[in-house]
C-alpha positions as CSV (number, residue, x, y, z in Angstrom):
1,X,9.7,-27.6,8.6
2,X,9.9,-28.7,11.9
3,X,12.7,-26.9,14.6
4,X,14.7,-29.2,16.5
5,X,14.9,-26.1,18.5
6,X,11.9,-24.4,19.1
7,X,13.7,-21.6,21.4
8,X,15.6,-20.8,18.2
9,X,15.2,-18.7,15.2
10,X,17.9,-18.2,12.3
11,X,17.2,-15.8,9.8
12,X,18.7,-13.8,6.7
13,X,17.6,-10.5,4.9
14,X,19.1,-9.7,1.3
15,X,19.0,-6.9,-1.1
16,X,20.4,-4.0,-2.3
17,X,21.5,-0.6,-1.1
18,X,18.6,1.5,-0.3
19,X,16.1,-1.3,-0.7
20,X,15.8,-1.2,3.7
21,X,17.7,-4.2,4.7
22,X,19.8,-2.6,7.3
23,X,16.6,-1.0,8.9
24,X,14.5,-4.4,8.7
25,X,17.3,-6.4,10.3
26,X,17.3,-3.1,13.3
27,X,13.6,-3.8,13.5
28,X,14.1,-7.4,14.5
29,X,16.7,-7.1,16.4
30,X,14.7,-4.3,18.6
31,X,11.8,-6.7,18.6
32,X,14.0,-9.5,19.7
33,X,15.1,-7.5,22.5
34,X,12.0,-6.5,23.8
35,X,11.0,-10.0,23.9
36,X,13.8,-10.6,26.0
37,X,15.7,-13.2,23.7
38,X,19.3,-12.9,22.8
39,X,20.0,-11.6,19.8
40,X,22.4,-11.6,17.1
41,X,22.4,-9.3,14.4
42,X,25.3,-9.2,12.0
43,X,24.8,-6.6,8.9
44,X,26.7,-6.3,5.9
45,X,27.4,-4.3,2.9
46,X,29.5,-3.5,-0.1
47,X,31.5,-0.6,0.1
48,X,29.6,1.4,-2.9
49,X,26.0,1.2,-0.2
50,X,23.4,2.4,-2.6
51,X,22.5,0.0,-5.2
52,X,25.5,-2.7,-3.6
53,X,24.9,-5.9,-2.3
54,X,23.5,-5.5,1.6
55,X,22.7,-8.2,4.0
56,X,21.8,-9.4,7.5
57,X,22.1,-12.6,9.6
58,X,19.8,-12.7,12.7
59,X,19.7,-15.3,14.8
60,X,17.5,-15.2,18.1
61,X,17.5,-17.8,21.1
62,X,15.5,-18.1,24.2
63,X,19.3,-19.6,25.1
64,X,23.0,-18.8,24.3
65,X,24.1,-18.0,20.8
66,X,27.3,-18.8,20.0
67,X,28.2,-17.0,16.3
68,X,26.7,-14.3,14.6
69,X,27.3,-16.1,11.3
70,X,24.4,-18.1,10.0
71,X,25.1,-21.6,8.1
72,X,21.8,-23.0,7.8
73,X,18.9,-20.3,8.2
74,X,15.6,-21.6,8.9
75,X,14.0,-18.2,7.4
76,X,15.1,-15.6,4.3
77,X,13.7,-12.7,2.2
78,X,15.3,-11.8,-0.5
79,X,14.7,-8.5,-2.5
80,X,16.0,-8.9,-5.8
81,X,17.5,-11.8,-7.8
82,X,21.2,-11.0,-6.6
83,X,20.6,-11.6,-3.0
84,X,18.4,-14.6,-4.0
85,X,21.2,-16.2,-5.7
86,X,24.1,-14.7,-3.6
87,X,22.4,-16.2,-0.2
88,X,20.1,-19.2,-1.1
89,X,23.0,-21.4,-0.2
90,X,22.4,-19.9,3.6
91,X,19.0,-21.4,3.5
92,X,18.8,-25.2,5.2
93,X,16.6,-27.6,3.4
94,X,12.9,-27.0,4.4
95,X,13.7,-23.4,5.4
96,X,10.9,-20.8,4.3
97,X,11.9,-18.6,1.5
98,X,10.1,-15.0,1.1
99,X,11.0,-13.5,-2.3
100,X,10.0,-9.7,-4.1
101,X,7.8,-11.2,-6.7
102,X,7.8,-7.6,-8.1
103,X,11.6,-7.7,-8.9
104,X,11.9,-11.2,-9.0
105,X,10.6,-13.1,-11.7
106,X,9.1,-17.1,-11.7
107,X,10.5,-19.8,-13.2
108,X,13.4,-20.3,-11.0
109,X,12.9,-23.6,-8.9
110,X,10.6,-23.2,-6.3
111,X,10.1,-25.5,-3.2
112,X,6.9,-25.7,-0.6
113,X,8.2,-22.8,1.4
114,X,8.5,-20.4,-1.0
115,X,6.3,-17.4,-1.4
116,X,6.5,-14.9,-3.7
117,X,5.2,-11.5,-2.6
118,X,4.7,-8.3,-4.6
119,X,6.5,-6.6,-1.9
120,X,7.5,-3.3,-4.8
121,X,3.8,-3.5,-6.0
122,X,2.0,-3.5,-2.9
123,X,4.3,-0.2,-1.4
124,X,3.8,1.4,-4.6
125,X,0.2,1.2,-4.0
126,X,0.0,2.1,-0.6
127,X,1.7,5.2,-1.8
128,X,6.1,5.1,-0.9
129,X,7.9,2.4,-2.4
130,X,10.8,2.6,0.2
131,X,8.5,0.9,2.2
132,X,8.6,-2.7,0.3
133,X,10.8,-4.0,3.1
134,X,8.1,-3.6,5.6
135,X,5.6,-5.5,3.3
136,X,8.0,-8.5,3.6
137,X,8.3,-7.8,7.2
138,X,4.4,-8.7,7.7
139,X,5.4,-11.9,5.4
140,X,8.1,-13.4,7.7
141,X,6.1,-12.2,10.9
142,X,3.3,-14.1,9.5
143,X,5.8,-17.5,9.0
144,X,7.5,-16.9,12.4
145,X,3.9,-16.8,14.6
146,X,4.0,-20.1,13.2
147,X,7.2,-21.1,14.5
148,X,6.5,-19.8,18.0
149,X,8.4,-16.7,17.7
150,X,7.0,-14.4,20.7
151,X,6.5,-11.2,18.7
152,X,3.4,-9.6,17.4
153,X,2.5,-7.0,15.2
154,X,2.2,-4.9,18.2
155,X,6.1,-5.8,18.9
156,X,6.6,-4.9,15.1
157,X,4.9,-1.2,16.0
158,X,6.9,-0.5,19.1
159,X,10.4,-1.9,16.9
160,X,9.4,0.8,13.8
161,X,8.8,3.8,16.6
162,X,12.4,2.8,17.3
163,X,13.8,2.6,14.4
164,X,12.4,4.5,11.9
165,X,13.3,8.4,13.1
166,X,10.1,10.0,11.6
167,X,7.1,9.4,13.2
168,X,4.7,10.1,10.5
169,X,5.8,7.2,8.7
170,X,5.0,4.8,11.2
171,X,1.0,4.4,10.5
172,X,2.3,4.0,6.5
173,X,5.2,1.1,7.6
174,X,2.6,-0.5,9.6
175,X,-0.2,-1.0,6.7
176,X,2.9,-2.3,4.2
177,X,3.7,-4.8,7.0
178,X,-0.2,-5.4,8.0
179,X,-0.5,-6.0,4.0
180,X,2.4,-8.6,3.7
181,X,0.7,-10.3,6.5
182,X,-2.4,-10.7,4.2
183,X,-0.4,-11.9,1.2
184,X,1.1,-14.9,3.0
185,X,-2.3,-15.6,5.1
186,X,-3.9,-16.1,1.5
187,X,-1.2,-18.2,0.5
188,X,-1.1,-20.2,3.0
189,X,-4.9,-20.7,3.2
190,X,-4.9,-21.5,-0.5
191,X,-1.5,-23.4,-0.6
């Protein structure tokens, strides 16, 4: 996929209720900040929260932004078939696609930029599978290094310290999102 605006980064998150969508999306948006971009982050959610449709467009600009509302992302992760199907139409032709192959099964169509990631699996493993969300984190931050986007995994540290109000789950986030990192580096290197 190649940007026609390289200072320019659309995005959108989807899941359920408790599956860290809202706290993601804050991630990036801190790390956007601290990068010194503008930033727009627009969150929603169905009124029933837990186990309801939740979702985030995040667009990020080294210029002006002029809408919080996303037609035509260039990036998505999706966290269960729902949002997949719910916000695919968001994505714009060529856009990279980062779905929970734990909750998501193949044999839906699948295009170069899609990766599948064991996103449940891997946090299960690493021992708290609220943390899933940060495994996909590592994924996209993996895709956008690619795309110039200035933040780091570093960035990603500083963002969860932020974010996430106790501290002793910041060294566990940070393996789940150092982990999704690995998962698409493999891909990519055996794609």
């Amino acid at each position: 996929m190649k940007k026609k605006n390289p200072g320019l980064w659309k995005i959108v998150l989807g899941g359920s209720g408790g599956q860290g969508i809202i706290t993601l999306g804050r991630i990036l948006a801190y790390v956007g900040l601290s990068k010194r971009l503008n930033v727009s982050f627009l969150p929603a959610y169905g009124a029933e929260m837990r186990g309801g449709y939740v979702y985030n467009m995040l667009s990020f600009s080294t210029g002006q932004l002029v809408s919080p509302v996303i037609s035509q992302a260039d990036f998505g992760i999706f966290m269960n078939e729902n949002s997949l199907q719910m916000l695919k139409q968001y994505l714009k032709n060529g856009a990279w696609c980062l779905w929970n192959s734990s909750l998501i099964k193949p044999g839906r169509e699948t295009r170069n930029n899609d990766i599948g990631i064991p996103a449940t699996e891997v946090a299960e493993k690493i021992g708290n599978i609220k943390i899933a969300n940060m495994v996909m984190l590592g994924g996209l931050l993996r895709i956008l290094e690619k795309y110039g986007f200035p933040a780091r995994e570093k960035d990603i540290a500083c963002g969860v310290k932020e974010t996430i109000k106790e501290q002793k789950n910041v060294s566990l986030n940070m393996l789940a999102v150092s982990e999704g990192k690995r998962l698409v580096d493999e891909v990519l290197r055996n794609g």
